[in-house]
LUMGUZA-928250 format. One line per 10 residues: number of its first residue (from 1); their letters; for each residue x, y, z of N, C-alpha, C. Coordinates in pm, 1 decimal. Layout:
BEGIN
NUM> A> X/Y/Z/X/Y/Z/X/Y/Z  ... $
END
This chain:
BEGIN
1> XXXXXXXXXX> 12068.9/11186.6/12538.5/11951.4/11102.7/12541.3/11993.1/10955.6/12525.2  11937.0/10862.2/12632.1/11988.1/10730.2/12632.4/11963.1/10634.9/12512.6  11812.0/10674.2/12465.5/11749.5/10564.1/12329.3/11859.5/10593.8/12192.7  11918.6/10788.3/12208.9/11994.0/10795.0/12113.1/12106.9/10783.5/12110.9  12172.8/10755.1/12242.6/12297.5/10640.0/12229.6/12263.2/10523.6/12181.4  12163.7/10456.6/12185.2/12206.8/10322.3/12201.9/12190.0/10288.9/11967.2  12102.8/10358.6/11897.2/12082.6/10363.5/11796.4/12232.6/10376.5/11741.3  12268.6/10499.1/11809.7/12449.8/10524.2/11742.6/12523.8/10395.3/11776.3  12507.0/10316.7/11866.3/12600.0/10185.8/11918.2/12564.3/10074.9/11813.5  12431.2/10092.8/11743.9/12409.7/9966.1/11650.8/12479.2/9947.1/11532.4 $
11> XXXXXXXXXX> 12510.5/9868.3/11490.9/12598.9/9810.1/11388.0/12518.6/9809.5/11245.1  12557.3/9847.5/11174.8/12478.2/9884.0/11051.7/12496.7/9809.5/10975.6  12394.5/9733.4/10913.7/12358.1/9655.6/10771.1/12287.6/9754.8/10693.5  12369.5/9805.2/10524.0/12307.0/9843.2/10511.8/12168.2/9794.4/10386.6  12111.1/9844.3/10362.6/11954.0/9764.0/10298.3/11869.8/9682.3/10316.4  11848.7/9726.9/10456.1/11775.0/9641.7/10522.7/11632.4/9712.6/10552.1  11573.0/9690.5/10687.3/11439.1/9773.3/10716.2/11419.0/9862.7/10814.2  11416.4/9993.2/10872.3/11423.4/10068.1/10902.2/11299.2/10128.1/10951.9  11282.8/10141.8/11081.8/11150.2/10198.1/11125.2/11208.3/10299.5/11250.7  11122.7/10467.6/11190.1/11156.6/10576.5/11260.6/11046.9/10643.9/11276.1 $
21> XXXXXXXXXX> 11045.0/10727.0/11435.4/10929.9/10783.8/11481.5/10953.6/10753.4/11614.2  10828.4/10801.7/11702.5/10783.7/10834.3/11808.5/10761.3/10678.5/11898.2  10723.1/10691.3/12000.9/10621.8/10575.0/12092.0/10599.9/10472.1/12063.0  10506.2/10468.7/11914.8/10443.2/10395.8/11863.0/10505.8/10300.3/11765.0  10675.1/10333.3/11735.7/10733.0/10256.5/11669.8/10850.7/10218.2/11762.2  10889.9/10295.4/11840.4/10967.4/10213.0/11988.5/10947.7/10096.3/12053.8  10802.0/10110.8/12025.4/10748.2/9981.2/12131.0/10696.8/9831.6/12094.4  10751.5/9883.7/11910.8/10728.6/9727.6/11840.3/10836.5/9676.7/11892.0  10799.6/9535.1/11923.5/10870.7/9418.0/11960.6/10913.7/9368.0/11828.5  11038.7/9390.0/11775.5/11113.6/9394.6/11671.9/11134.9/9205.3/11640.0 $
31> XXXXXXXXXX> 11190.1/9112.5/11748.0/11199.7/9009.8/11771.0/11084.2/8927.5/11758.5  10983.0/9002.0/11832.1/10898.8/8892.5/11842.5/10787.8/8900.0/11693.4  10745.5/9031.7/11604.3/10696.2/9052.4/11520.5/10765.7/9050.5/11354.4  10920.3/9054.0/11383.6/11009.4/9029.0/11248.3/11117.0/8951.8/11283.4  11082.0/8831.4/11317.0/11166.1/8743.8/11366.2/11260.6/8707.8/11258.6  11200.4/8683.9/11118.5/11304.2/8650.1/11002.9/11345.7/8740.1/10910.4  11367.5/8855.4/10989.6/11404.8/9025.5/10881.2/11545.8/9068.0/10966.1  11621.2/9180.6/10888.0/11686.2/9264.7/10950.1/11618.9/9389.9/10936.4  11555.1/9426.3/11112.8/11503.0/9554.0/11102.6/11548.1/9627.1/11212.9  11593.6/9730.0/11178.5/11633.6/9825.2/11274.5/11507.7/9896.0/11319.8 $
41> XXXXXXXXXX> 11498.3/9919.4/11480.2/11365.6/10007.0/11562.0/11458.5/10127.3/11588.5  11432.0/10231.7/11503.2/11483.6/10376.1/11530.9/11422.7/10488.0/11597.2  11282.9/10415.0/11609.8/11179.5/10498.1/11719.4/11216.7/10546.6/11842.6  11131.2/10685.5/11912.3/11214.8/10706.5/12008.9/11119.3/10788.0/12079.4  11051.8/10766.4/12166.8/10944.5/10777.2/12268.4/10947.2/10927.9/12272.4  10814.8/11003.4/12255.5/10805.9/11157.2/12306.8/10918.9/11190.9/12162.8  10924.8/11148.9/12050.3/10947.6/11222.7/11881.7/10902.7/11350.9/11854.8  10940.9/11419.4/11821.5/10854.9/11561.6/11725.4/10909.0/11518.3/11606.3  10829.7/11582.6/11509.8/10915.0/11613.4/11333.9/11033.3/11694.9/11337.4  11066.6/11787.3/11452.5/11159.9/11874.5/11462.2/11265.9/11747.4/11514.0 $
51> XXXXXXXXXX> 11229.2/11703.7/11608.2/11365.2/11567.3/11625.7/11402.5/11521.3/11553.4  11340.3/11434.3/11497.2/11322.8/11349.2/11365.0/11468.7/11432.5/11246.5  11400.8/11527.5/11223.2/11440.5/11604.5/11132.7/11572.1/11619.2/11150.9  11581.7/11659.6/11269.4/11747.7/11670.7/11358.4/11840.4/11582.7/11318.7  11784.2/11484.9/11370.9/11892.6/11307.3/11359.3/11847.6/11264.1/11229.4  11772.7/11271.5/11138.7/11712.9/11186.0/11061.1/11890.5/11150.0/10997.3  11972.8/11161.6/11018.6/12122.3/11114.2/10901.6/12137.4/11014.2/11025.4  12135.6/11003.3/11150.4/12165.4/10942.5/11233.8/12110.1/10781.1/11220.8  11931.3/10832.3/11237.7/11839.8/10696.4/11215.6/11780.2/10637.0/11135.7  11841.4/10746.5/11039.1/11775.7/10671.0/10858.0/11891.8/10681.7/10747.1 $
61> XXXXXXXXXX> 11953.5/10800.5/10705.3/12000.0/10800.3/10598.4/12129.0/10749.9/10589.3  12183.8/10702.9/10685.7/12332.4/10644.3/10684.7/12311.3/10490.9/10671.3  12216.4/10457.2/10699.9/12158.9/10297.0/10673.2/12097.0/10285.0/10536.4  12116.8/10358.5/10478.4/12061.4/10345.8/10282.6/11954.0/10250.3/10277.1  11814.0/10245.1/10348.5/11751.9/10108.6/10401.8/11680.7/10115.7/10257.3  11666.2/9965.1/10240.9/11562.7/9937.6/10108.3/11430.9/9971.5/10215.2  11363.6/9943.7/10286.7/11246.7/10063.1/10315.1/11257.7/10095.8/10469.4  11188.0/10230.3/10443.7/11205.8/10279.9/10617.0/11051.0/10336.8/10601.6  10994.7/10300.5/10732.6/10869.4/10315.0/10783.2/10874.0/10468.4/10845.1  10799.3/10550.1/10842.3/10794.8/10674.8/10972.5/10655.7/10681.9/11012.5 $
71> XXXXXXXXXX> 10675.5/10678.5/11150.0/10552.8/10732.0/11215.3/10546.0/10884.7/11267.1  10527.5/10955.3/11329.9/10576.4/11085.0/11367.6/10423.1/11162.6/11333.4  10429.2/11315.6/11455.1/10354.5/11386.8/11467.8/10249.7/11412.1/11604.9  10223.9/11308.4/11616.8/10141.5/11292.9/11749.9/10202.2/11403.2/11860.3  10333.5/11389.6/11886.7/10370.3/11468.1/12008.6/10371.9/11612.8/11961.2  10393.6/11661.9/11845.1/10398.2/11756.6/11776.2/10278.1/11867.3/11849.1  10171.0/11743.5/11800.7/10039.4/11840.7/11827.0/9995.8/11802.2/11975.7  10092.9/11711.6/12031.2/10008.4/11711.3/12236.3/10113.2/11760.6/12294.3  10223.4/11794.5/12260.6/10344.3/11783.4/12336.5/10383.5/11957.1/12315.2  10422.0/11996.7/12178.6/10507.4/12102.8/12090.1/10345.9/12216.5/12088.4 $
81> XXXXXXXXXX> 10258.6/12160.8/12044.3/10132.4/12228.9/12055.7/10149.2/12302.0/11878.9  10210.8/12265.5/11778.3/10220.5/12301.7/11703.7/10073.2/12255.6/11570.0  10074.3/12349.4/11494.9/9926.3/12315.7/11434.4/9951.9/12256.1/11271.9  9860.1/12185.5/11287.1/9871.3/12083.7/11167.9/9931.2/12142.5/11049.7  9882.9/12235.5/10991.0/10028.3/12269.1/10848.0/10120.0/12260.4/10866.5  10207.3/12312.3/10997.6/10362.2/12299.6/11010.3/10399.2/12173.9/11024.7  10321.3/12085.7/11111.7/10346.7/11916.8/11081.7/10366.4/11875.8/10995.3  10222.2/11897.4/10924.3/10258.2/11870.8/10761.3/10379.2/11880.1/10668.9  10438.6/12034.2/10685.0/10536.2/12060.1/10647.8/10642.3/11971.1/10671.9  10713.5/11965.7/10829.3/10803.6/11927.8/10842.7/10809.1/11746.5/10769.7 $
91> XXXXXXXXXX> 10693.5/11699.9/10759.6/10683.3/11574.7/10764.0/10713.3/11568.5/10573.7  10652.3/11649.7/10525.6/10703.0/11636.0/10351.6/10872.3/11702.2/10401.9  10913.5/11818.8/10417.5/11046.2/11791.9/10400.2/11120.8/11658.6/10443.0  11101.1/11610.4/10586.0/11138.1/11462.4/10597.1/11178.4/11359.4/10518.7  11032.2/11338.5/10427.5/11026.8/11240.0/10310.0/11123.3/11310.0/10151.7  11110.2/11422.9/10135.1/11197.1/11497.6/10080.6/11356.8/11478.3/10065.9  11376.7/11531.8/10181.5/11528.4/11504.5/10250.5/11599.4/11356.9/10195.6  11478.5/11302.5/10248.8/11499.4/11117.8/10268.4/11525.9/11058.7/10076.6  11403.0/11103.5/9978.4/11391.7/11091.4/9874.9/11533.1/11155.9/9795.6  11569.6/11284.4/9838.6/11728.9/11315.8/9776.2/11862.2/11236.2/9813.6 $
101> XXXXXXXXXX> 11830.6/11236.3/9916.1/11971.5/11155.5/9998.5/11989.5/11018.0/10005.3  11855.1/10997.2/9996.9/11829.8/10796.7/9960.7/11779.4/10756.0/9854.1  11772.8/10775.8/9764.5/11722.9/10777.5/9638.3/11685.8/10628.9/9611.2  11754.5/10538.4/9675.9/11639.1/10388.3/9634.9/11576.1/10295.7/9719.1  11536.4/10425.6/9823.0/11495.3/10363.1/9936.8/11375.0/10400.3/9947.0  11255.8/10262.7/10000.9/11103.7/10281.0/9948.6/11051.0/10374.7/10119.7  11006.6/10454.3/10092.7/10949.3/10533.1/10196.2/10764.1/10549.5/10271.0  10762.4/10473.2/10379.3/10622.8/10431.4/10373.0/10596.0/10602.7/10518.9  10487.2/10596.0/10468.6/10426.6/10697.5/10606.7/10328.7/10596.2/10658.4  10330.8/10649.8/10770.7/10245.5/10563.6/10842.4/10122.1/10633.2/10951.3 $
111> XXXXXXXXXX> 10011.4/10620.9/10896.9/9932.8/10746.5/10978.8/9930.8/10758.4/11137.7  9873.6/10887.7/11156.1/9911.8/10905.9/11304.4/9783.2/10869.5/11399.8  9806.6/10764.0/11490.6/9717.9/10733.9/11534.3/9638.1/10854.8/11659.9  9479.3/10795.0/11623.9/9376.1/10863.6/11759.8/9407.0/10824.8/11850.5  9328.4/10912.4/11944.6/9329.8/10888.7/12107.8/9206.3/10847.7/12134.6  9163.7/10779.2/12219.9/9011.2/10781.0/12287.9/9046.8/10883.1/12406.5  8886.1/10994.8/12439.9/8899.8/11024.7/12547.1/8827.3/10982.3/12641.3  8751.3/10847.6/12606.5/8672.7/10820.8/12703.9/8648.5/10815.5/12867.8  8580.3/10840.5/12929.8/8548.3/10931.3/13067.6/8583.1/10775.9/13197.5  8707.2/10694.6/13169.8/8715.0/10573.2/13282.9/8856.4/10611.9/13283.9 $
121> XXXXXXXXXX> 8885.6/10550.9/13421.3/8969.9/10556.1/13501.5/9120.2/10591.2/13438.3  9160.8/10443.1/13349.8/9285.2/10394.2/13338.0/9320.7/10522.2/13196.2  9231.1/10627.1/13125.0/9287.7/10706.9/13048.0/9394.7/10801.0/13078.9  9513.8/10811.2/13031.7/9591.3/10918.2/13041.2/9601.3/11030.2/13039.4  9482.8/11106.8/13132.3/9433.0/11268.8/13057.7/9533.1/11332.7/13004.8  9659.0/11355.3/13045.4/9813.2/11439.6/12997.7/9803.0/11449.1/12864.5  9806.9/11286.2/12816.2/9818.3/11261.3/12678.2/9717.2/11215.2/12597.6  9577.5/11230.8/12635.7/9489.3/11231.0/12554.7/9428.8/11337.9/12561.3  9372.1/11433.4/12689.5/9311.5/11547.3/12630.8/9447.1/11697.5/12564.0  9572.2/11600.8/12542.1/9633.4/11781.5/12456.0/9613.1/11728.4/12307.1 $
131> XXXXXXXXXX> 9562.2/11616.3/12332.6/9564.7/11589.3/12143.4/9398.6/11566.6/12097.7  9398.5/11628.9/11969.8/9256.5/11653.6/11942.6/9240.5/11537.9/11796.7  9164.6/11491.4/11794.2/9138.1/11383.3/11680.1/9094.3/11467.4/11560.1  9018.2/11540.8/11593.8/8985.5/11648.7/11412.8/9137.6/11666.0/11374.3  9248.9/11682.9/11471.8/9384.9/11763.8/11389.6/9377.1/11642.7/11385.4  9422.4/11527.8/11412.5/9531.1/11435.7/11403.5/9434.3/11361.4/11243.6  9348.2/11315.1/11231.1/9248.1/11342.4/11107.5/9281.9/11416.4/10993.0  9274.5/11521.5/11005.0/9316.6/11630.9/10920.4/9449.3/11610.6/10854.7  9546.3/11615.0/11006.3/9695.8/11535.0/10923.3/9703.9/11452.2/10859.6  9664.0/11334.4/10893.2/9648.3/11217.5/10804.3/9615.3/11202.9/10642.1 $
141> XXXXXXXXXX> 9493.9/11319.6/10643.8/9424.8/11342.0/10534.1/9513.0/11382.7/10410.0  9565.5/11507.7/10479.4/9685.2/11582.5/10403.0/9808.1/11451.3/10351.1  9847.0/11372.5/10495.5/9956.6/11299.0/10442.3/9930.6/11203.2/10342.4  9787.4/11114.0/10348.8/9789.6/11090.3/10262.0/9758.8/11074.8/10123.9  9709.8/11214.9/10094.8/9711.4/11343.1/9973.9/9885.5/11327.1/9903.7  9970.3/11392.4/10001.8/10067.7/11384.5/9989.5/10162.0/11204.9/9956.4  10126.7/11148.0/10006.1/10212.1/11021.3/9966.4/10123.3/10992.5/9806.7  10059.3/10982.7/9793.8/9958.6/10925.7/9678.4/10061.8/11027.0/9526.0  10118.1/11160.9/9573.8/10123.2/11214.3/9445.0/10274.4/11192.4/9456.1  10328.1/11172.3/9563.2/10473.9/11151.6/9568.3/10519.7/10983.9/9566.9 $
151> XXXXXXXXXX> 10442.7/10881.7/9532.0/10493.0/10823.7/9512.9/10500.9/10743.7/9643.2  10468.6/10741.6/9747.5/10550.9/10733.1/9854.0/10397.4/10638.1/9937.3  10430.5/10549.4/10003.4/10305.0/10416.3/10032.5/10227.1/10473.6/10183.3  10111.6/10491.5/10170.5/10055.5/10541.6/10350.4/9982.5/10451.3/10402.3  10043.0/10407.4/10494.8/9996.2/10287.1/10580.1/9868.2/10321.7/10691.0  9737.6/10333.4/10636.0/9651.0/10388.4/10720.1/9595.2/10259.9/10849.4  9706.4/10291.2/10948.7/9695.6/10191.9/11072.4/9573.6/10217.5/11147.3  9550.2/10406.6/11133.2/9417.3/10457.2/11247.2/9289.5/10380.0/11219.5  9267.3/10385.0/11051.0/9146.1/10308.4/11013.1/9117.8/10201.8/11095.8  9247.2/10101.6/11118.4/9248.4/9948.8/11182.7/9182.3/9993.4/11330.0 $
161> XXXXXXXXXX> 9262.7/10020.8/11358.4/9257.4/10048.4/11528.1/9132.4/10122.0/11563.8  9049.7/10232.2/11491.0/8983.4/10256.7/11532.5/8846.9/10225.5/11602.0  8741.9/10314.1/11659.5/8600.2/10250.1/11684.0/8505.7/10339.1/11579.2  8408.7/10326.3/11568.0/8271.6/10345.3/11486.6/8296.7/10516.6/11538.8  8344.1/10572.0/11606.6/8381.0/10696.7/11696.4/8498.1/10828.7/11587.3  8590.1/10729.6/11535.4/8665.3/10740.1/11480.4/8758.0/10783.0/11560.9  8771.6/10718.0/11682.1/8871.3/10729.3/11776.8/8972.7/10612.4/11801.4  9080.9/10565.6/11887.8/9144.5/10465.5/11927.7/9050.1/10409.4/11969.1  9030.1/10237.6/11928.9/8952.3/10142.7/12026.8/9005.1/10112.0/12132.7  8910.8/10122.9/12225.0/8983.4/10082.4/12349.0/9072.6/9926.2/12350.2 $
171> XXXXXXXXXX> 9031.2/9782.8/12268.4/9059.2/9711.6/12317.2/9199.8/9731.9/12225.7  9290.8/9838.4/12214.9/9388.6/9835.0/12136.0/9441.1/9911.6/12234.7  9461.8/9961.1/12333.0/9511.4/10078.7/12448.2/9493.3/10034.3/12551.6  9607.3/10066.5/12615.7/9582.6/10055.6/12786.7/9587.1/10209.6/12851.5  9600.7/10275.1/12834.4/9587.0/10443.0/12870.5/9499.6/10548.1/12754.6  9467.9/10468.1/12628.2/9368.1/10589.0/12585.8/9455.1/10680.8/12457.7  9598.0/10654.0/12478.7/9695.2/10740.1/12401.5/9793.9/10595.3/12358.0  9890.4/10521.2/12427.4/9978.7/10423.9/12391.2/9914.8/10283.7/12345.7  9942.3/10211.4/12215.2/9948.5/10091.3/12196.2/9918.8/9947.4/12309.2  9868.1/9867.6/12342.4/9852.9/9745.9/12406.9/9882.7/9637.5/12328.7 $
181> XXXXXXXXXX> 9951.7/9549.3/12371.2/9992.3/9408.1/12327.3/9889.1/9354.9/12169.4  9769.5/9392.2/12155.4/9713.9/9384.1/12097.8/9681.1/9492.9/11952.5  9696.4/9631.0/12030.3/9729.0/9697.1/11901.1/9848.8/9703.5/11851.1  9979.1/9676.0/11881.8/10086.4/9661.3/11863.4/10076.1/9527.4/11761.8  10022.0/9430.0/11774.7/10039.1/9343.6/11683.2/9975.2/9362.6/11570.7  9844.0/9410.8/11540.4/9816.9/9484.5/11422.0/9879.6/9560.5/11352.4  9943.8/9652.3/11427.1/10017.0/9773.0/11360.1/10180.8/9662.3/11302.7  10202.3/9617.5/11343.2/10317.8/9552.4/11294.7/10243.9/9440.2/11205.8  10176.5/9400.2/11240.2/10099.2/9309.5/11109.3/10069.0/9373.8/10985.5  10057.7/9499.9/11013.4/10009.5/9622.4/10899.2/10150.3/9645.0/10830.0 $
191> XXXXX> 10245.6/9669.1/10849.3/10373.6/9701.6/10857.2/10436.0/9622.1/10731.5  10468.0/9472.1/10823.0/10493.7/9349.1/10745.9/10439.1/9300.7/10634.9  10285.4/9392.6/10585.3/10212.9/9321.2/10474.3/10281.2/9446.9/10334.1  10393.2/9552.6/10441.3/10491.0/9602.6/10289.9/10630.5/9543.4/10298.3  10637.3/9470.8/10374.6/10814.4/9439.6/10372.5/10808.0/9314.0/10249.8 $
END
């Protein structure tokens, strides 16, 4: 996989900032949103928790980061078709794993964003009708159940982004499922208000 060459080619500082996951953390513009940080983008388009889980020594724990962000799950449940407890699961062992092996490194979750399925043109049916907003909801709920007793910070981005629907707002998407120039800067504005 090409994104996971190029992560192994980066040069490691370590205690710095660290952001891992799917799509939605690939596609922060690292430069243009943390211009005065050292942050590594370990994201990696089309993620499961089972990936994640795989490499996680690769894109997190060999960088001892004073904090690492994760996004993750979304493809889980549109992609893997797997149902929200086992997400759940894999996503506390994750932070688990991360909490033994990194022990002073601050660990943020970061919730998993909605889809709109609204009925116009430019939506991505592929990737908005395999994902259902009650699960992706539900996950969230659980995760951040779970960060609150572990200690561990949940960055609820969906709240931001959403509409009165409790779906993705459109003016944050250009397909209905991926980030736009505009939700991308929130979500990294969200980000930056823990670094």
């Amino acid at each position: 996989m090409q994104r996971m060459e190029e992560i192994k080619q980066q040069e490691i500082t370590k205690e710095q900032i660290v952001l891992v996951g799917d799509c939605v953390i690939e596609n922060i513009d690292i430069e243009r949103y943390f211009p005065d940080l050292i942050v590594f983008n370990n994201g990696i388009s089309g993620d499961t928790t089972i990936q994640l889980q795989e490499s996680l020594y690769k894109r997190a724990i060999k960088y001892k980061p004073k904090k690492l962000f994760i996004s993750i799950g979304t493809n889980d449940i549109g992609t893997d078709h797997r149902d929200v407890k086992q997400i759940y699961q894999n996503i506390m062992d994750i932070c688990l794993e991360l909490k033994k092996r990194t022990k002073d490194t601050e660990i943020h979750l970061v919730s998993v964003m909605t889809v709109n399925p609204a009925n116009i043109d430019y939506i991505n049916r592929e990737f908005v009708d395999s994902r259902d907003n009650f699960e992706i909801n539900m996950l969230n709920y659980y995760l951040k159940n779970f960060a609150r007793k572990n200690k561990i910070k949940f960055i609820d981005v969906t709240k931001e982004l959403s509409n009165n629907f409790d779906q993705l707002c459109l003016d944050y998407t250009f397909d209905g499922f991926h980030l736009n120039e505009s939700g991308l800067s929130i979500l990294s504005k969200l980000i930056r208000e823990y670094v």
